[in-house]
C-alpha positions in Angstrom: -13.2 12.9 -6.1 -12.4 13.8 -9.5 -15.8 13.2 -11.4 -14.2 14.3 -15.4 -10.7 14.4 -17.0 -9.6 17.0 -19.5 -8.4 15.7 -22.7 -4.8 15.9 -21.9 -5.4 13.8 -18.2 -7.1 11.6 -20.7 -4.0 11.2 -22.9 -1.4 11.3 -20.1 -3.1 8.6 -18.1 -3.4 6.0 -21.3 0.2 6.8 -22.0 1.2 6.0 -18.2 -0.5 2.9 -18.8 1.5 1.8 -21.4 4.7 3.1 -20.0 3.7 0.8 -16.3 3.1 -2.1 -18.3 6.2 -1.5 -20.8 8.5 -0.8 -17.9 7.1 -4.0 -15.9 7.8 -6.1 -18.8 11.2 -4.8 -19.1 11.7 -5.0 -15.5 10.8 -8.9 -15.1 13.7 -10.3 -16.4 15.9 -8.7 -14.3 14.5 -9.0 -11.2 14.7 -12.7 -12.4 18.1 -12.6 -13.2 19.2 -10.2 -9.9 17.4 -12.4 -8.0 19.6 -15.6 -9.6 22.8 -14.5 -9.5 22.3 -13.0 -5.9 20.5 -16.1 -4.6 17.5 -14.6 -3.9 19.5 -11.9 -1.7 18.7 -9.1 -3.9 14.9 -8.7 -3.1 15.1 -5.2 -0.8 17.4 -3.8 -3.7 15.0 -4.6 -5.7 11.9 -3.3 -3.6 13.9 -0.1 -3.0 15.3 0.7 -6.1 13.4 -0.8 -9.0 9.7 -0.7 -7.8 10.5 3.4 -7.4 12.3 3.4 -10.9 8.8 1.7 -12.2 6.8 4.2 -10.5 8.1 7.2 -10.9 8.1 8.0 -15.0 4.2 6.8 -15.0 3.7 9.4 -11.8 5.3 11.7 -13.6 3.7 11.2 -17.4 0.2 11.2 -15.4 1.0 14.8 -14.2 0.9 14.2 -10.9 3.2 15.5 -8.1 4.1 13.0 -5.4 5.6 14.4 -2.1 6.6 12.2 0.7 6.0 13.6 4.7 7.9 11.8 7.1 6.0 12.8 10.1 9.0 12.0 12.8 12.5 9.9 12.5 12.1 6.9 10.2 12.0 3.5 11.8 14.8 1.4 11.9 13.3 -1.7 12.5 10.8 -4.4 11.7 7.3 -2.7 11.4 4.0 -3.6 10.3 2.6 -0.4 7.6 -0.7 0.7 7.6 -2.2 2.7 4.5 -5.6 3.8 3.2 -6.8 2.1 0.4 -9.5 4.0 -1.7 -7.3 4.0 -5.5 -5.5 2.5 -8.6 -3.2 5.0 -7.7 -2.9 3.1 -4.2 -0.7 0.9 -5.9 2.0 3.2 -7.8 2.1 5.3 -4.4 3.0 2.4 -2.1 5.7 1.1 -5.1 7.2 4.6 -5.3 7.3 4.9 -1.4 10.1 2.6 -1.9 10.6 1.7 1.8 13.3 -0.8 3.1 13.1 -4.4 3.8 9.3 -4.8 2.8 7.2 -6.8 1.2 3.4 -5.9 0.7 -0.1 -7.8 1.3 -1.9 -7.9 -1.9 -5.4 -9.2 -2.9 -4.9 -13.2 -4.2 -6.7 -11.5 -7.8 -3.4 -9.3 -8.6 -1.9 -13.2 -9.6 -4.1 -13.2 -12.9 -2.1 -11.0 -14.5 1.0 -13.3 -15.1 3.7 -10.2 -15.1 2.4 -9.6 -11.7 2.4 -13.3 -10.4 6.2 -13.7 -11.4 7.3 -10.7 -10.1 5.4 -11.6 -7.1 6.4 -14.3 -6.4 9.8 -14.0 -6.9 10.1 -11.5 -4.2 8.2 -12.7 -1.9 5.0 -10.9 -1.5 2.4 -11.9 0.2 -1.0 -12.8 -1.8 -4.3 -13.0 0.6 -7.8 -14.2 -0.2 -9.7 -12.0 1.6 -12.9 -13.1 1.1 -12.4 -16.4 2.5 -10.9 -16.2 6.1 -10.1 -19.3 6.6 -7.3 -19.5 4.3 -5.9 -15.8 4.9 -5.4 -16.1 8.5 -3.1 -18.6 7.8 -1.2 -17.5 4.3 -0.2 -14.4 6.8 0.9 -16.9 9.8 2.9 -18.5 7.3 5.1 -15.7 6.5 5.8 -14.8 10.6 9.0 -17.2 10.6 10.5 -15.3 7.4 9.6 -11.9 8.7 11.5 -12.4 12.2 14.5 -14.4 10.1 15.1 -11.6 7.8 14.0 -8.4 9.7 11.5 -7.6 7.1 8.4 -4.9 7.3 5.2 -5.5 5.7 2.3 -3.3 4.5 -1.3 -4.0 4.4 -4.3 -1.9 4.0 -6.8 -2.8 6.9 -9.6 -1.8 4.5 -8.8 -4.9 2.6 -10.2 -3.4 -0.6 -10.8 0.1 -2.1 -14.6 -0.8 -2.8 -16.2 0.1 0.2 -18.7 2.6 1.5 -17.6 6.4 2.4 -14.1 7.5 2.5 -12.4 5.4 5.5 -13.9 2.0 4.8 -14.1 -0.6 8.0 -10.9 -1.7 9.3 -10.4 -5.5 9.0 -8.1 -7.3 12.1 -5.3 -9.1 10.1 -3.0 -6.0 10.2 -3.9 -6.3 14.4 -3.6 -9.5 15.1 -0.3 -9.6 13.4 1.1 -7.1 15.4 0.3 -8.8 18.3 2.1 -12.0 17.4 4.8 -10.3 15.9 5.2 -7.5 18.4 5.9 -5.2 15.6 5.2 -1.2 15.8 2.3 0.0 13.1 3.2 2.9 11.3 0.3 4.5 9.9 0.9 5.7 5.8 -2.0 8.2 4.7 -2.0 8.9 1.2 -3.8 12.4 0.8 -5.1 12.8 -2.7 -5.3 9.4 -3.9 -9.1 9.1 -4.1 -9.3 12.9 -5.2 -7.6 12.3 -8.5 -8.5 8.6 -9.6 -12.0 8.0 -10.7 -13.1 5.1 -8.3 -12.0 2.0 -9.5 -10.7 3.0 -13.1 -7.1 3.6 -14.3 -7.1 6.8 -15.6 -6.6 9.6 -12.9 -6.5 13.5 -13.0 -3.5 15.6 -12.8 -2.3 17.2 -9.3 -0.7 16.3 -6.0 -0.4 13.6 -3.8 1.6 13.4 -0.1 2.6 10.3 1.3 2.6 11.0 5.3 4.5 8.5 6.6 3.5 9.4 10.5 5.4 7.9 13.9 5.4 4.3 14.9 2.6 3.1 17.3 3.9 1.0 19.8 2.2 -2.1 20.0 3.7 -4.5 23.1 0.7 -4.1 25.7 -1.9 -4.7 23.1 -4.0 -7.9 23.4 -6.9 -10.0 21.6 -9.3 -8.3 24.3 -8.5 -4.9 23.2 -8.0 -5.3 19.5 -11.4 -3.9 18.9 -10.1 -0.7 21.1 -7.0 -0.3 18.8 -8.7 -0.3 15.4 -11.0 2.1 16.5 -8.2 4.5 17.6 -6.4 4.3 14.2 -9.7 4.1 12.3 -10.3 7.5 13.6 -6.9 8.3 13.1 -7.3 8.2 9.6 -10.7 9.7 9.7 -9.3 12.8 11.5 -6.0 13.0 8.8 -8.8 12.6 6.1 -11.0 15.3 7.6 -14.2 13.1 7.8 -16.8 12.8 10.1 -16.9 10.0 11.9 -20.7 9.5 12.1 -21.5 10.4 8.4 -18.3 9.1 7.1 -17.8 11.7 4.3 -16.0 14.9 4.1 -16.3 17.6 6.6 -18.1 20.5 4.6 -14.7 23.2 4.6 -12.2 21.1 4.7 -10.9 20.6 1.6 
């Protein structure tokens, strides 16, 4: 992970700021007013088209290079996306993915800041206290009916939050258990470079390159509660292999990089 930014990273990452928040606030009112004149039908447009169009100039100003790997033929269907979640950057990444027909699993916290909680809220997204259980689980079984109605996706980090210890944190079981009851396909997302740029929690990243690989679907159809434990394993240690770690240590494998 970077651990110091040159002067111009500095200057290019402050200036990306501004540009997010400048193009957010422009952006607001018309999502608001696509979203009124279509009825509310214009929310994929919106997730396709704008959230990329938001992205892309602050990825660009911050130096960075963002390539996307589709790792087999894109699903055409209702899916349940997986990603790695270790970055700021995590959120810019997943906005410029600009995937079809999905709406994204953010913390309950991302509602304080108010340009955020409209825009939220107005296109549906799905905001999750993860720290109390009791009232996730069922925010999440809530939105089951309007994912089947409207053949939506959705995309969750299982590492809930990209505080944790190593570089694959523990994989939580709301992205699982939701497969199961939804019979949706998990398609596993792993952002490579993400952590290497950004500077832990902060805002400011380095220059360089980051791949989105966007790998096969997993089928999901014979999974159960029994074996739940068995499947997060398996993609845990998916990710740990794409991320070259060691499973027991949990940090990079020396020569890898």
């Amino acid at each position: 992970m970077a651990t110091h930014l040159r002067p111009i990273e500095y200057l290019r990452s402050i200036l990306g700021i501004l540009v997010f928040f400048l193009l957010f606030l422009i952006a607001t009112p018309v999502i608001a007013i696509l979203l009124i004149f279509s009825l509310g039908k214009a929310t994929n447009f919106i997730i396709k088209y704008i959230g990329p169009a938001i992205a892309y100039p602050v990825i660009w100003i911050t130096g960075i290079n963002f390539e996307v790997i589709q790792h087999g033929k894109p699903v055409d269907k209702s899916v349940i996306y997986t990603i790695n979640h270790s970055s700021t950057l995590d959120l810019l990444t997943m906005i410029a993915l600009g995937l079809p027909r999905v709406r994204f699993v953010a913390k309950w916290e991302l509602q304080y800041n108010p340009l955020f909680f409209i825009v939220g809220r107005l296109t549906g997204q799905v905001f999750i206290q993860r720290k109390n259980r009791a009232q996730a689980i069922p925010a999440l079984l809530k939105t089951y009916d309007r994912l089947k109605r409207d053949r939506l996706s959705i995309m969750v980090a299982p590492e809930g939050s990209r505080k944790h210890e190593g570089i694959i944190g523990p994989f939580k079981k709301g992205a699982f258990r939701m497969a199961i009851d939804l019979g949706f396909p998990i398609v596993p997302i792993y952002f490579e470079g993400n952590k290497e740029l950004s500077l832990g929690g902060s805002l400011l990243t380095a220059s360089g390159t980051i791949k989105a690989h966007i790998h096969e679907p997993i089928d999901t159809s014979d999974w159960s509660l029994e074996t739940i434990d068995d499947h997060i394993d398996h993609l845990r240690g998916k990710y740990m292999e794409w991320a070259g770690v060691d499973e027991k240590t949990n940090y990079e494998v020396p020569g890898t990089e």
